[in-house]
N, C-alpha and C positions, 0 to 999 in steps of 0.2 A: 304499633307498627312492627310488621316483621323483614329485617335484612338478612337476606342470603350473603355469605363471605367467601363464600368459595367460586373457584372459578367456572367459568363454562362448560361446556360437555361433562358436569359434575351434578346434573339431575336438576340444572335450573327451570328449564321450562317445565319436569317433573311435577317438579316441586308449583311450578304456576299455576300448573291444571289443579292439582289437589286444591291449592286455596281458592280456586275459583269452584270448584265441588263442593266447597267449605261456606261458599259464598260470602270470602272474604276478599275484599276488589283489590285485585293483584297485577302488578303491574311488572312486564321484562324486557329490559333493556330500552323501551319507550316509556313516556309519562305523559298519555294525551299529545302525542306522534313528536315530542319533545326526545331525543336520545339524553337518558337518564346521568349518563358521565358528563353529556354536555352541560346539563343543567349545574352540575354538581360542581363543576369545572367554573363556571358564570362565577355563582353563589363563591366562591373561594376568592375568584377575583376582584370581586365585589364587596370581598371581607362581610359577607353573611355566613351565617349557622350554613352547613354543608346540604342540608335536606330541607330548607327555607324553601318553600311553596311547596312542597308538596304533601297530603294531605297527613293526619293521622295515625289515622286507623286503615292502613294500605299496609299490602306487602311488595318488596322488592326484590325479584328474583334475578336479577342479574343487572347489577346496575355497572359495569365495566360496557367501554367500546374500542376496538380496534380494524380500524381502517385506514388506509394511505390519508384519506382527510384530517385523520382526527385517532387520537388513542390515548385513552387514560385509564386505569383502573385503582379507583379508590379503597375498594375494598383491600388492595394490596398498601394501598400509601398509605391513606388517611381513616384507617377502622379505627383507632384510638381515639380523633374527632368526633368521627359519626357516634362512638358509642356516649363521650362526654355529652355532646350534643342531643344523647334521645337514649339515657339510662333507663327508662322502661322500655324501650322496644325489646322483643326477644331476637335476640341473634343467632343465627344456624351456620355453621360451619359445615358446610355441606361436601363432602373428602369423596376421593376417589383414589383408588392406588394409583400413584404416578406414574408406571409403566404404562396401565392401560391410560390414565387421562395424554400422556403424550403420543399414545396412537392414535385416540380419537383428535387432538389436537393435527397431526399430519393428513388426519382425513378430512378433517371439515374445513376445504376453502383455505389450505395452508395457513391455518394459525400459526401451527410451531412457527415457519419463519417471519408471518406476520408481528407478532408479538415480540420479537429478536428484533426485528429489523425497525418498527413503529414504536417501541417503545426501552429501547436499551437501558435507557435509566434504572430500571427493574433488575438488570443485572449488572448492575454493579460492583456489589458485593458478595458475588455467586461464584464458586467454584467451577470449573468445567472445562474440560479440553476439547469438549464437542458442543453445537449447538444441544443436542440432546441429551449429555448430561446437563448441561446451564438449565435447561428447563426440567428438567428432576428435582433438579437442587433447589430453584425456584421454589416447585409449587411443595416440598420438604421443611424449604425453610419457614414459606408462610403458613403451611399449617399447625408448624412448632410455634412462632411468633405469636400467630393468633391465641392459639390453647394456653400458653407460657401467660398471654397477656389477663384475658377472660379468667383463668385457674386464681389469680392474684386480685380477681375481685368478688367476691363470694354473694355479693348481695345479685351478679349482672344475674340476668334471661340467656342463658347461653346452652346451647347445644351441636355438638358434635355430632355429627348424623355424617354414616360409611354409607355411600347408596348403594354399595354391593353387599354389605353385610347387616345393617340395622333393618329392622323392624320399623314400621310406620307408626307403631307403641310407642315409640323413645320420643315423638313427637307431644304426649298428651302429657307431659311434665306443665307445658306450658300453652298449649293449644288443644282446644277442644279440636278434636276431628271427626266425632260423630260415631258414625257405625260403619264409618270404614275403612276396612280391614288393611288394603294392600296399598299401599305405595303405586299412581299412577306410571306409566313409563312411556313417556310419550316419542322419545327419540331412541328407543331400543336397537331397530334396525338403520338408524344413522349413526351408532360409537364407531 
């Protein structure tokens, strides 16, 4: 299993079309037209393992949801579970500089204030005298948190991958990706 941890507009559907290139069966933000947080959300309440029913040998490229219905992102709360829970799978930290991931966040369908507003819990403990520093600090924090966490365990599958700066190479530590070369970009003209 491969889990993406990083947030949205951070090269997750990017990252789908490659593993579906790869033809390895990739699944974003759905699982079999299930929203992937919900399922996640269920299994929690239900006191099962967090990724109970869903397959193996899958990758998940965006398993967070936020809309007026419904908004959780586990990848933010609960990656210490998921990883206790599925220590082979390789995990990707998929990073973006925060200035630009909160421009693309004010572009797409106002996330910034979707995510403030649907999900406050998340900022709790965030500095910020604007909603746009709280969401700097945010996505800051968690990708110190995550590395901080992963660095302290030497045997995980873990990679940090900058989609404006890494290579699609830094990939083959742990994934075959074949012959090829370049990192898919499927949302370029949507950041």
């Amino acid at each position: 299993m491969i889990i993406l941890l990083g947030f949205p507009k951070s090269g997750t559907t990017s990252f789908h079309k490659l593993f579906k290139l790869l033809h390895i069966e990739s699944y974003h933000q759905t699982y079999y037209r299930i929203v992937i947080a919900k399922k996640i959300k269920y299994n929690i309440r239900n006191k099962k393992p967090l990724l109970f029913g869903f397959r193996s040998n899958i990758a998940l490229t965006q398993i967070d949801y936020c809309f007026p219905e419904f908004g959780f992102w586990p990848q933010i709360t609960h990656y210490k579970e998921i990883y206790d829970e599925n220590k082979n799978a390789i995990f990707i930290l998929n990073k973006r500089n925060p200035d630009d991931l909160l421009k693309s966040f004010k572009k797409w369908n106002n996330y910034d204030k979707r995510i403030i507003t649907i999900n406050p819990e998340l900022f709790v403990n965030i500095n910020g005298n604007t909603n746009d520093e709280k969401l700097i600090n945010l996505f800051k924090k968690h990708y110190e948190d995550v590395e901080s966490f992963f660095n302290s365990i030497p045997d995980a599958k873990f990679i940090i991958y900058d989609i404006n700066n890494d290579t699609i190479d830094k990939l083959r530590k742990y994934i075959d990706i074949k012959d090829i070369k370049v990192m898919p970009h499927e949302n370029k003209n949507n950041h």
